[in-house]
C-alpha positions in Angstrom: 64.9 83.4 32.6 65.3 86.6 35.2 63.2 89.4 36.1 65.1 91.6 33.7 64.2 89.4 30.5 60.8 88.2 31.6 60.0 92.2 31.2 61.5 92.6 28.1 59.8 89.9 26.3 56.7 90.4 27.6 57.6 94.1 26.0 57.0 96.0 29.3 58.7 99.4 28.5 58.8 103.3 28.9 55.1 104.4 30.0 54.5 101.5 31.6 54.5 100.9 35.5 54.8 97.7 37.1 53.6 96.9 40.5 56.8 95.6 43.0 56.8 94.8 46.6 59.5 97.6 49.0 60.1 94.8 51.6 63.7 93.3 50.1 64.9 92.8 46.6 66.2 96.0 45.2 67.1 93.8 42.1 63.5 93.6 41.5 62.8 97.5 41.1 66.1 98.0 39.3 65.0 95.8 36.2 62.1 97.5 36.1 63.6 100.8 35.7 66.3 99.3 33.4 63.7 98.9 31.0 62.4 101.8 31.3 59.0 100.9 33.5 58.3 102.6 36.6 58.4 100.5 39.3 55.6 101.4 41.9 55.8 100.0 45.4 52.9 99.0 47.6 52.8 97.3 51.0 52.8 93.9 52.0 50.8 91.5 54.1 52.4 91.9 57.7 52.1 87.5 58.0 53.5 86.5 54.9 56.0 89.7 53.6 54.4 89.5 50.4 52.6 91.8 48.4 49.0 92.5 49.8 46.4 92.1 46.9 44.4 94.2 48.5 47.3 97.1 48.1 48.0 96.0 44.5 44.1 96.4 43.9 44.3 100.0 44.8 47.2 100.9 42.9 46.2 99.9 39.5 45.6 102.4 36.6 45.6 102.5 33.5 49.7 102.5 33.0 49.6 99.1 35.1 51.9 97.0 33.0 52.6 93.7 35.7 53.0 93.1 38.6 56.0 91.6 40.1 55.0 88.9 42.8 58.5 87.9 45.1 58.5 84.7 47.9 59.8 85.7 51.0 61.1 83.4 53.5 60.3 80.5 51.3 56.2 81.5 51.9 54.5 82.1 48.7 52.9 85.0 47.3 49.0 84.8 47.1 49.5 83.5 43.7 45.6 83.0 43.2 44.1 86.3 44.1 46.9 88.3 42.0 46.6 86.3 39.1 42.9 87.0 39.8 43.9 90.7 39.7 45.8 89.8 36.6 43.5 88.1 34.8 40.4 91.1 35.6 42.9 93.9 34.2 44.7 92.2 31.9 48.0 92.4 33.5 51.2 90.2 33.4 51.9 88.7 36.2 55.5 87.7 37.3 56.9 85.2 40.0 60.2 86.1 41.7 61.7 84.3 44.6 61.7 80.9 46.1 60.4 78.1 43.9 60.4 75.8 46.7 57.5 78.2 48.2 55.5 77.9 44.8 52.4 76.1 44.9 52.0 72.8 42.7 51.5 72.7 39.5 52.5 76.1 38.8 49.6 79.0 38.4 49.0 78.6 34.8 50.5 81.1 32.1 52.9 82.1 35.2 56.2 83.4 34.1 59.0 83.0 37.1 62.7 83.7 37.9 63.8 82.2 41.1 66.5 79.6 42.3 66.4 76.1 41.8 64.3 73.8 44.1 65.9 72.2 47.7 65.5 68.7 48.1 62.1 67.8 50.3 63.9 66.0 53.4 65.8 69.5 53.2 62.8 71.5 53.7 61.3 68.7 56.1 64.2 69.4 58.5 63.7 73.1 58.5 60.6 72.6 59.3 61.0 70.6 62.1 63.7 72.9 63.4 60.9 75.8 62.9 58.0 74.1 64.9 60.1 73.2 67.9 61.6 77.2 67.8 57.9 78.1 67.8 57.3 76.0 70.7 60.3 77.4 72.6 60.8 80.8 72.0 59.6 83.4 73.9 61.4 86.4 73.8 60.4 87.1 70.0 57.4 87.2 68.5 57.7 83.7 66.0 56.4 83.5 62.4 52.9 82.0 62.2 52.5 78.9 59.9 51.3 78.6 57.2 50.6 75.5 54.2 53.5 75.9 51.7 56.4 77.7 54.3 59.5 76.3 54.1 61.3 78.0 56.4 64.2 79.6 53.9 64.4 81.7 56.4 63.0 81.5 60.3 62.0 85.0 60.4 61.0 86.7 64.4 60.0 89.9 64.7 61.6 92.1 67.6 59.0 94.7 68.5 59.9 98.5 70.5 60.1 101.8 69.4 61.9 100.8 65.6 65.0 100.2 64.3 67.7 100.7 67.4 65.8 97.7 69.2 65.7 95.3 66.8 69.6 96.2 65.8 70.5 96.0 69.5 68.8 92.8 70.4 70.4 91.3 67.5 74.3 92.8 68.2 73.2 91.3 72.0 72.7 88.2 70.3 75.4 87.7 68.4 77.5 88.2 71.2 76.2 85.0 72.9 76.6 83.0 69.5 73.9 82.9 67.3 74.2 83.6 63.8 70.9 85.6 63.2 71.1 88.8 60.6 68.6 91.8 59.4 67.0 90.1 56.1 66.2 94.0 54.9 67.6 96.9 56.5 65.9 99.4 54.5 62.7 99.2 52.7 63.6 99.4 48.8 61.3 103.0 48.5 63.2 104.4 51.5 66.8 103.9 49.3 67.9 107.1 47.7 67.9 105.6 44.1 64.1 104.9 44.6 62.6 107.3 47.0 59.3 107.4 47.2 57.2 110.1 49.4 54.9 107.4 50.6 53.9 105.4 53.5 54.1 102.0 53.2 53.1 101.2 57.2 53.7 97.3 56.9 56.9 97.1 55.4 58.5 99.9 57.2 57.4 98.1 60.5 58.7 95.1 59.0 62.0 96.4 58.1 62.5 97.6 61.6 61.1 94.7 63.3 62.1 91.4 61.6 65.2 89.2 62.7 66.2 86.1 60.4 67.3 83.2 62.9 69.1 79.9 61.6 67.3 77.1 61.0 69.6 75.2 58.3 69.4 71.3 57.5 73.0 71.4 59.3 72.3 72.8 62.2 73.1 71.3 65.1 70.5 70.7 68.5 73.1 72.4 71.0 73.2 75.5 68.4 69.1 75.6 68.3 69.5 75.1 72.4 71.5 78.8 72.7 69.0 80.2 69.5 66.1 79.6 72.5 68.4 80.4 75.7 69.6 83.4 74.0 66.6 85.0 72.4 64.7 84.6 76.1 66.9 85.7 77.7 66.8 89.1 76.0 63.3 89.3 75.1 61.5 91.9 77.0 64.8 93.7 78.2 65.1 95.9 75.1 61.4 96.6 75.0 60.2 100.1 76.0 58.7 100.9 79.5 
């Protein structure tokens, strides 16, 4: 079951707001408005790109309705403290995102809409991949580890003065053959069919910052060899003085 009809039979509905993340997944917001909810954005832990409890503590009222927790990168959500949340204010709590990120057994009474699992020696290899990028890389700042990342994505972060460095390291990078691409390009309360005057300081940073390199089960060890020379070799040359 999606997003779209998790909200409708849990009867979520006009007067009701529903706590969603801004980093990624406009699809998220949008079936909240369809059914009429108002989707209200708060920021994100700058580790995992999921929704900071903390921020979802704050913005609870009395319209709070749900929140929507999404996987990103194939990390999970903190599952346990928003079901925490859930649980104190009696809210509904969705999942939404990568299953293969979701901790086992699932959180009890959750309701999810994601994709189906990846086979384990699938994840295993991405893993592998990740670790020996984290040992290698140098001219990005690598993802920090975590129990449950599976490396969906091997997401850097390009640091500078916003979104011109991170865009031109990444055109550089192309250009000497690796396949990496912007996982958000703009934060979902910054889009004009859901703008918010807010500031959300993590996930604008991380929508100017972040940088999704490959680490697929089919990659091969020469294409992880230019990933390294590559990504050194710029890193540090589009920085600012």
């Amino acid at each position: 079951m999606g997003t779209l009809e998790l909200l409708r039979a849990a009867g979520v509905g006009a007067g009701d707001e529903v706590i969603v993340p801004a980093f990624g997944n406009v699809e998220v917001a949008e079936s909240v408005a369809h059914v009429g909810a108002l989707p209200v954005f708060v920021d994100i832990d700058p580790l995992t790109y999921c929704l900071d409890p903390d921020a979802v503590a704050a913005a609870v009222n009395t319209r709070t309705a749900a929140v929507i927790a999404v996987h990103r990168f194939g990390r999970p959500a903190d599952l346990a403290r928003l079901h925490a949340l859930g649980e104190r204010h009696g809210l509904l709590t969705l999942e939404h995102g990568d299953p293969e990120a979701m901790p086992e057994p699932p959180q009890p009474g959750a309701a999810h809409a994601g994709q189906p699992p990846v086979p384990q020696d699938v994840v295993t290899q991405r893993r592998a991949y990740a670790a020996l990028l984290d040992l290698r890389l140098t001219g990005v700042l690598t993802p920090e580890d975590s129990p449950g990342h599976t490396y969906r994505q091997y997401v850097v972060r390009v640091p500078g003065n916003g979104r011109p460095d991170r865009d031109a390291f990444a055109r550089a990078a192309r250009a000497r053959g690796v396949a990496c691409r912007v996982p958000v390009k703009t934060a979902v309360h910054r889009l004009p069919e859901f703008r918010r005057d807010i500031r959300l300081p993590e996930t604008e940073r991380a929508a100017d910052e972040t940088l999704s390199l490959p680490v697929h089960a089919g990659l091969h060890t020469r294409e992880l060899r230019r990933i390294i020379a590559a990504c050194n070799a710029l890193g540090g040359l589009l920085q600012p003085a």
